[in-house]
C-alpha positions in Angstrom: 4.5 -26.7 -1.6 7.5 -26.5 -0.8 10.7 -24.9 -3.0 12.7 -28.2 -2.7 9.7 -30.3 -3.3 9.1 -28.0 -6.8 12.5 -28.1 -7.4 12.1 -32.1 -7.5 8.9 -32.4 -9.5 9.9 -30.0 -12.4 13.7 -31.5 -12.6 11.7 -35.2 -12.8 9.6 -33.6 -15.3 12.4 -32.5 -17.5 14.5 -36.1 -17.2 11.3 -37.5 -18.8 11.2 -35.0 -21.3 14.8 -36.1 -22.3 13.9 -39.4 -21.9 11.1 -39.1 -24.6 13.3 -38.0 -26.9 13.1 -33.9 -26.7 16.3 -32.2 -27.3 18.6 -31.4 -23.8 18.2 -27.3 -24.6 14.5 -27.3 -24.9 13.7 -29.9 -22.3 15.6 -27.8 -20.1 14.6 -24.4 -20.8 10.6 -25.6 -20.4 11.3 -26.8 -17.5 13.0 -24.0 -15.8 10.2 -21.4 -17.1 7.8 -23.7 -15.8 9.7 -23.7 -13.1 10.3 -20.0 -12.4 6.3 -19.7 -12.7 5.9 -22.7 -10.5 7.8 -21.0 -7.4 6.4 -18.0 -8.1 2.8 -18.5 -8.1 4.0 -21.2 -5.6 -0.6 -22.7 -5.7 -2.7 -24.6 -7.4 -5.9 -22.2 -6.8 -6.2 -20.3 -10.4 -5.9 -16.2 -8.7 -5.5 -14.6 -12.5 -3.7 -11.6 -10.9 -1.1 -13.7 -9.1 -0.9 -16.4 -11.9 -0.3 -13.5 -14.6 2.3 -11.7 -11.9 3.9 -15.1 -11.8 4.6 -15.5 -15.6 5.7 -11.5 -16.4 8.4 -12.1 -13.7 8.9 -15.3 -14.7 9.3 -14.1 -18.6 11.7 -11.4 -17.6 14.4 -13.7 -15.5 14.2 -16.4 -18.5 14.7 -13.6 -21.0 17.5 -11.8 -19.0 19.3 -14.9 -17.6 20.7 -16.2 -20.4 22.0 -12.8 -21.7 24.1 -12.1 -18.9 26.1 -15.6 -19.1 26.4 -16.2 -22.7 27.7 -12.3 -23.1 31.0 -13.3 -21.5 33.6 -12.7 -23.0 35.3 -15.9 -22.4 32.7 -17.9 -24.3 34.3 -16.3 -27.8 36.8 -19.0 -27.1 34.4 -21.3 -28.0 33.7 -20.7 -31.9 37.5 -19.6 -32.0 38.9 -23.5 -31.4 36.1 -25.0 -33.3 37.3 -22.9 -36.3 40.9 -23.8 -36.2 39.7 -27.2 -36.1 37.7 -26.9 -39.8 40.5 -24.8 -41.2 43.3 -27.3 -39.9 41.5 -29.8 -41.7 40.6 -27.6 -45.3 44.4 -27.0 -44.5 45.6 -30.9 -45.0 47.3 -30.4 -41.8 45.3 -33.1 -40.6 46.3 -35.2 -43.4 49.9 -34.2 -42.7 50.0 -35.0 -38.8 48.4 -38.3 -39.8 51.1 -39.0 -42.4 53.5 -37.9 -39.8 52.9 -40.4 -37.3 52.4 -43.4 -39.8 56.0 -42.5 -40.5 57.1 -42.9 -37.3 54.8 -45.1 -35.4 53.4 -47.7 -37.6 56.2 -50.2 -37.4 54.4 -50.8 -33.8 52.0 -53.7 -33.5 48.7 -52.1 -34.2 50.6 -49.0 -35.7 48.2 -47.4 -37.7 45.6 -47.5 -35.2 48.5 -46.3 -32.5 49.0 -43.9 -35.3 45.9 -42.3 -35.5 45.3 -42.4 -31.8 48.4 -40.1 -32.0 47.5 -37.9 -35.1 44.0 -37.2 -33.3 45.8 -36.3 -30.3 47.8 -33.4 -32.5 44.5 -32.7 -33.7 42.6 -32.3 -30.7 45.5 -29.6 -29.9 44.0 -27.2 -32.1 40.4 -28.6 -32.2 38.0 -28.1 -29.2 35.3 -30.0 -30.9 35.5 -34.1 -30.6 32.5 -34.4 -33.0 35.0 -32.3 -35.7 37.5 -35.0 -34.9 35.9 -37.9 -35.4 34.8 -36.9 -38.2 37.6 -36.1 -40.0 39.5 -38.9 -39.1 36.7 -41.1 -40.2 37.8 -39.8 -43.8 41.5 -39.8 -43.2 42.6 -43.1 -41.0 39.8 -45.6 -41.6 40.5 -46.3 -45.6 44.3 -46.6 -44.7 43.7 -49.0 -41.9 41.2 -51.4 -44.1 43.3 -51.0 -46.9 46.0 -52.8 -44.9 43.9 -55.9 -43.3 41.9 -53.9 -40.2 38.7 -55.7 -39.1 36.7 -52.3 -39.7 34.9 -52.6 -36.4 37.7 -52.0 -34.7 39.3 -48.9 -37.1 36.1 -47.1 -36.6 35.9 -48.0 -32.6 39.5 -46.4 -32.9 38.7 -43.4 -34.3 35.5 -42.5 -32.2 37.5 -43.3 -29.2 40.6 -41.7 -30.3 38.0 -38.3 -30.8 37.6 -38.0 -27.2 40.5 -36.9 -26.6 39.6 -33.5 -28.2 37.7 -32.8 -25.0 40.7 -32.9 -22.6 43.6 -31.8 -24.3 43.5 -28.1 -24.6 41.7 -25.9 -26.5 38.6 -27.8 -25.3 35.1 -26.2 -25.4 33.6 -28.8 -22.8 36.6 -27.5 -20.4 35.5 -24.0 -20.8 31.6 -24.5 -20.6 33.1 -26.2 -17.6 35.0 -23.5 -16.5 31.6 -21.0 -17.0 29.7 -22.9 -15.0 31.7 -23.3 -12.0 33.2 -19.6 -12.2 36.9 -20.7 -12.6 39.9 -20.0 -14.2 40.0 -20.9 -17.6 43.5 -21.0 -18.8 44.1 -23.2 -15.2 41.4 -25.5 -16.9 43.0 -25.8 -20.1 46.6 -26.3 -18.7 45.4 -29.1 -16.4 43.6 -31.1 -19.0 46.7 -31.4 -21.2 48.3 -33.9 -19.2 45.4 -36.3 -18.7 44.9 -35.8 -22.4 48.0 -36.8 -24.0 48.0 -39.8 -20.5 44.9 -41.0 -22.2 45.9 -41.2 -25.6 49.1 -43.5 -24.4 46.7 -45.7 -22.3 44.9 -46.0 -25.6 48.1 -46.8 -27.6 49.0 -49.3 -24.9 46.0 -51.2 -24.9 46.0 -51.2 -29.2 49.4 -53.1 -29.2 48.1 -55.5 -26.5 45.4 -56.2 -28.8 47.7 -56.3 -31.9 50.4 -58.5 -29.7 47.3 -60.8 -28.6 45.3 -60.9 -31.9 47.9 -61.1 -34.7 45.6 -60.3 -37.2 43.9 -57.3 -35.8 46.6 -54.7 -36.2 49.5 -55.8 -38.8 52.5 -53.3 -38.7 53.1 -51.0 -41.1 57.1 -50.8 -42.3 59.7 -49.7 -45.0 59.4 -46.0 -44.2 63.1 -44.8 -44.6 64.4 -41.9 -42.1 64.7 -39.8 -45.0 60.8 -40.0 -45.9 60.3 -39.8 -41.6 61.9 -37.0 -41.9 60.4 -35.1 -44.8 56.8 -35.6 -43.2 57.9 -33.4 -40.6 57.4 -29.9 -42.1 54.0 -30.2 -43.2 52.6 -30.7 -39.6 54.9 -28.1 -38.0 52.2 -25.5 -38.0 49.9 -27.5 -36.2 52.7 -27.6 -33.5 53.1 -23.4 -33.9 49.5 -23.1 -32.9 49.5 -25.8 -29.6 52.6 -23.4 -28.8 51.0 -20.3 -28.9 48.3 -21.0 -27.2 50.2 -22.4 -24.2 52.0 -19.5 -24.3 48.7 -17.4 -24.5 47.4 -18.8 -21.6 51.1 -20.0 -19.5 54.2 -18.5 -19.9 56.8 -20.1 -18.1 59.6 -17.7 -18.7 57.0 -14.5 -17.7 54.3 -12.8 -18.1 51.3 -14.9 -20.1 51.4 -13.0 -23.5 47.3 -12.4 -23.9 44.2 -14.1 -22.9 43.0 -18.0 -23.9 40.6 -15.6 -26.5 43.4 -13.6 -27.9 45.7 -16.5 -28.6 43.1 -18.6 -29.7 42.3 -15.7 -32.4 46.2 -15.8 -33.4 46.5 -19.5 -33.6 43.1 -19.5 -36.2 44.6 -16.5 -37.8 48.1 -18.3 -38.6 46.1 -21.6 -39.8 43.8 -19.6 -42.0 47.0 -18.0 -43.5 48.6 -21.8 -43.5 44.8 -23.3 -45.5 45.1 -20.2 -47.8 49.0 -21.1 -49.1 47.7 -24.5 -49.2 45.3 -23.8 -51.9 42.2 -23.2 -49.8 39.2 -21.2 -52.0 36.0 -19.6 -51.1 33.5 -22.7 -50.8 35.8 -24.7 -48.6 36.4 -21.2 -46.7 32.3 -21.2 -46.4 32.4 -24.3 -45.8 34.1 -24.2 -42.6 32.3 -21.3 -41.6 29.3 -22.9 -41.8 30.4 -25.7 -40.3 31.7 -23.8 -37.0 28.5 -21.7 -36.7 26.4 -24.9 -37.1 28.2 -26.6 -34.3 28.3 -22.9 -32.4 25.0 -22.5 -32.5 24.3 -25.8 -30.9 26.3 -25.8 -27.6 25.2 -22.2 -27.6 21.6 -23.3 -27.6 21.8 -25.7 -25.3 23.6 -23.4 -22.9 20.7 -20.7 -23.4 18.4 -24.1 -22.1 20.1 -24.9 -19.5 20.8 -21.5 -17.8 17.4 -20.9 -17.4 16.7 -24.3 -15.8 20.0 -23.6 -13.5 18.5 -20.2 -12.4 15.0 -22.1 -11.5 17.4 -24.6 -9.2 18.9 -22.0 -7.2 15.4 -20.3 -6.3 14.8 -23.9 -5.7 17.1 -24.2 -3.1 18.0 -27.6 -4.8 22.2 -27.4 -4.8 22.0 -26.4 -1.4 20.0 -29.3 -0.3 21.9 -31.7 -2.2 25.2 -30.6 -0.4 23.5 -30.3 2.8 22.3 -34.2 1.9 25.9 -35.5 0.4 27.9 -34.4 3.7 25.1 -35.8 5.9 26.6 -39.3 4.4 28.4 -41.7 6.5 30.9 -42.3 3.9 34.5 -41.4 3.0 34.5 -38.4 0.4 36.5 -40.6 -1.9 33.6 -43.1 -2.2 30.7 -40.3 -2.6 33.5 -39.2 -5.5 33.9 -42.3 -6.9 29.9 -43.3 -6.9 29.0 -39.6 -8.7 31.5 -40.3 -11.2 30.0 -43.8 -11.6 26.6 -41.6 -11.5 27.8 -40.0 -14.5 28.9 -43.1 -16.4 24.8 -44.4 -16.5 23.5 -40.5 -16.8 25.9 -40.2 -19.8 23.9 -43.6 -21.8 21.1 -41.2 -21.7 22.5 -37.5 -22.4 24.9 -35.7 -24.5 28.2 -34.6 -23.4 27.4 -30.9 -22.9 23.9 -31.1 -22.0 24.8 -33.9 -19.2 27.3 -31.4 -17.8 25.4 -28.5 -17.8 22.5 -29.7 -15.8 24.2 -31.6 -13.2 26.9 -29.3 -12.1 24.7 -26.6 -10.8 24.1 -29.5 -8.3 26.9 -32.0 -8.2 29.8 -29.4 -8.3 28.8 -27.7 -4.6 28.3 -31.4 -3.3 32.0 -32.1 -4.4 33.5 -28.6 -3.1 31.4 -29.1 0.4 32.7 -32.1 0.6 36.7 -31.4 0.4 35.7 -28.6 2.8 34.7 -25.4 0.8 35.4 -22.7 -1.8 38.8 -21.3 0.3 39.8 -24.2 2.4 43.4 -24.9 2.6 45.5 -28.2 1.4 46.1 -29.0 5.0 42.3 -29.0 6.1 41.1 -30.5 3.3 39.7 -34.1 2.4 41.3 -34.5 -0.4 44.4 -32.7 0.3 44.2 -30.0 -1.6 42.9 -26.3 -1.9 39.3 -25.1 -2.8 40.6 -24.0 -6.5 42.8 -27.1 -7.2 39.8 -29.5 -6.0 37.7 -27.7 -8.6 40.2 -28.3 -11.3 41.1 -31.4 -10.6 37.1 -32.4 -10.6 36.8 -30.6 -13.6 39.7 -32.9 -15.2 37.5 -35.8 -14.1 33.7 -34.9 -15.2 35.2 -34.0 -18.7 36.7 -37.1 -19.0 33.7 -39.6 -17.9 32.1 -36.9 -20.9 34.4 -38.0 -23.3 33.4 -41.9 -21.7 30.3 -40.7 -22.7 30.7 -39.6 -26.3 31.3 -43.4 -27.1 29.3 -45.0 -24.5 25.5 -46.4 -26.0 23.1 -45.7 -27.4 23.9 -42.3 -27.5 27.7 -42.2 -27.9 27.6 -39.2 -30.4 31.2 -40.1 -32.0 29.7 -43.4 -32.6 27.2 -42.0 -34.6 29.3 -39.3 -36.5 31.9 -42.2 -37.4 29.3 -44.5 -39.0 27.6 -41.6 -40.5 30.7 -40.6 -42.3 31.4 -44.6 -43.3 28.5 -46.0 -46.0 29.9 -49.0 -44.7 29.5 -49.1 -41.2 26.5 -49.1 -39.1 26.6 -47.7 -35.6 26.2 -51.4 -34.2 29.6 -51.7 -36.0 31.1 -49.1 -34.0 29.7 -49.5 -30.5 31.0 -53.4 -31.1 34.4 -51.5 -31.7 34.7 -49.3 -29.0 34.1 -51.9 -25.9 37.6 -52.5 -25.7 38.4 -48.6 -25.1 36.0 -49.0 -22.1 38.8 -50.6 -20.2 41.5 -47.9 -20.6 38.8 -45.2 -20.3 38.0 -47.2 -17.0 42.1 -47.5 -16.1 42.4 -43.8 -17.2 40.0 -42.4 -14.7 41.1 -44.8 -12.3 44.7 -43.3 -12.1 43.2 -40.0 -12.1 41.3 -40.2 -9.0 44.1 -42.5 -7.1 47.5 -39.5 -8.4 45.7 -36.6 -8.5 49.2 -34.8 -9.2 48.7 -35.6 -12.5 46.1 -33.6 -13.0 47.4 -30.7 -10.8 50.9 -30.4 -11.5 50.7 -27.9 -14.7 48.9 -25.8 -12.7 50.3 -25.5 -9.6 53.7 -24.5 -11.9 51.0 -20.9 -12.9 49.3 -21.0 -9.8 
């Protein structure tokens, strides 16, 4: 048999092993052991010697494979932004930045939902986790938006959809598993998706106060803040600000020389909001707590990247991304309509899949489709199909997978915010959410729409470092 024709049997194999409900990390590491035996033994005629050759080989590359990616250094980053998002939150500076822009939003229609669109936003900033953000803002914003006359459908459809947004705007651990995968830059990643981050969060706000204009009743304004007491929530959400700072500056400097790595200022900005939860009156179980909390959610994408790296090693013995490139160019279509139909691709793949777990096994295949495509790894802007250069069309397409992921993280019936906000709420079910997150489908849908049509929004922070 042939690679290819392996390649196809054992990834159909571990679909329906994802399908019957086993976990992303185990369905895929299975598969790609049984794969790497598969190719090797390469028969069905039981030879002992070459079946046990087969599986000692086999063994070793699964055992070695993972090791030698999750070892990077750059990967640190990850447990780094997930802490700052626990300790922001044992901090109250998510309480703060949600106080903050009640203040000065809320006399909007729909205010406090705009308002906590906003405040999840400033979260996200120092949060690479959207799970962590939903969840906390489950606490925070829905009880001040029911207490005011919300239909509680839509304050919890708010809230998981304004949680996305943690997986675009930098620090962002889906933009650096991302960033792993394809091999590129990833303080070019993180600067690219702050744009379409904070663009989403206004399409968001814009369609809430269409709602609220529409629907009278959905969203009533919230007023009688003076600019004294606008003013005075200021300083308690400052430090949150500090931190998006310093990480920019970690990763960009526009005035010189970046001051560190992503790593290194993601290791100050958790130092300075450790220091910042500690003044605040933080103690040793909420300090656990947090701790716990990070390496629980560590442990997880971790796991699932162990899983998938084996099954990614399998597909390029395979021959797999090769063929699928070769077969994606073959098409008789414009390369903006294969673009536009894998990103639809993605939309039903991500009913079915986690974020992370979606992304990790398709790049290996879809990313080298997309880069042969506009032309290859070091093709120029000028001979390219979409007009721009090998490393800006991997950005740029970068921007745009983690995006349809965070359509994903709200999309049923697997939409993991969905689940986390009802989970958090004794009185919602996850029927209650889903119901309140179909409107977000539209600006989600407008949001990735713009994207693809201006993709200077995307590229233009980094072609300032570039």
């Amino acid at each position: 048999m042939e690679p290819i024709e392996i390649g196809l049997w054992v990834s159909g194999g571990m679909l329906l092993m994802v399908v019957l409900g086993m976990r992303v990390a185990f369905a895929a590491g299975l598969a790609g052991y049984v794969g790497l035996i598969w190719l090797r033994w390469n028969g069905f005629d039981y030879d002992p010697d070459r079946f046990w050759k087969a599986v000692e080989i086999s063994t070793k590359i699964a055992g070695l494979t993972p090791h030698s990616k999750v070892s990077a250094q750059v990967l640190s980053l990850i447990p780094v932004f997930i802490m700052i998002g626990y300790l922001a939150y044992h901090a109250k500076l998510t309480t703060a930045l949600f106080e903050a822009c009640k203040r000065w939003i809320a006399w909007v229609p729909g205010g406090l939902a705009v308002s906590t669109v906003f405040a999840t936003a400033g979260f996200a900033a120092v949060s690479g986790a959207s799970v962590a953000t939903a969840a906390v803002f489950a606490r925070i914003a829905i009880p001040e938006m029911l207490k005011i006359g919300y239909n509680k459908q839509f304050a919890a459809g708010v809230v998981a959809a304004g949680g996305t947004l943690a997986s675009l705007i930098p620090p962002s651990a889906i933009l650096v598993i991302y960033a792993i995968i394809v091999e590129q830059d990833v303080g070019m990643l993180l600067l690219a998706g702050f744009i379409p981050g904070m663009f989403s969060a206004i399409v968001y706000a814009a369609l809430i106060i269409g709602i609220a204009m529409i629907w009278k009743n959905v969203g009533p304004p919230v007023t009688g803040f003076t600019w004294k007491e606008r003013f005075e929530s200021l300083p308690p959400a400052l430090p949150i600000v500090a931190v998006v700072v310093i990480i920019i500056f970690f990763v960009y400097n526009p005035f010189g020389d970046a001051w560190g790595t992503p790593t290194e200022g993601g290791a100050v900005g958790a130092f300075i909001v450790f220091l910042m939860a500690l003044y605040r009156g933080m103690r040793w179980a909420k300090l656990k707590e947090a701790l716990l909390e990070t390496a629980k959610l560590t442990v997880m994408i971790f796991t699932i990247i162990w899983g998938v790296l084996i099954y990614v090693r399998f597909l390029g013995f395979a021959e797999l991304p090769d063929a699928f490139s070769d077969w994606i160019t073959s098409l008789e279509l414009a390369p903006i309509v294969i673009l536009i139909c894998i990103l639809l691709a993605y939309a039903v793949l991500g009913m079915f899949m986690d974020a992370i777990g979606m992304l990790l096994l398709t790049l290996p295949v879809v990313y080298p489709a997309v880069m042969a495509l506009n032309g290859g790894e070091m093709v120029s802007a000028a001979d390219s199909a979409f007009g721009m250069s090998g490393q800006m069309c991997a950005i740029w397409f970068g921007i745009l997978v983690v995006k349809m992921a965070e359509f994903c993280l709200i999309t049923p019936p697997i939409g993991l915010n969905c689940f986390v906000v009802a989970g958090v709420r004794d009185d919602l079910t996850v029927q209650d959410v889903f119901r309140g997150v179909t409107p977000f489908f539209i600006a989600d849908a407008v949001t990735i729409a713009l994207l693809v049509a201006f993709p200077a929004i995307v590229l233009w922070l980094p072609s300032l470092a570039n």
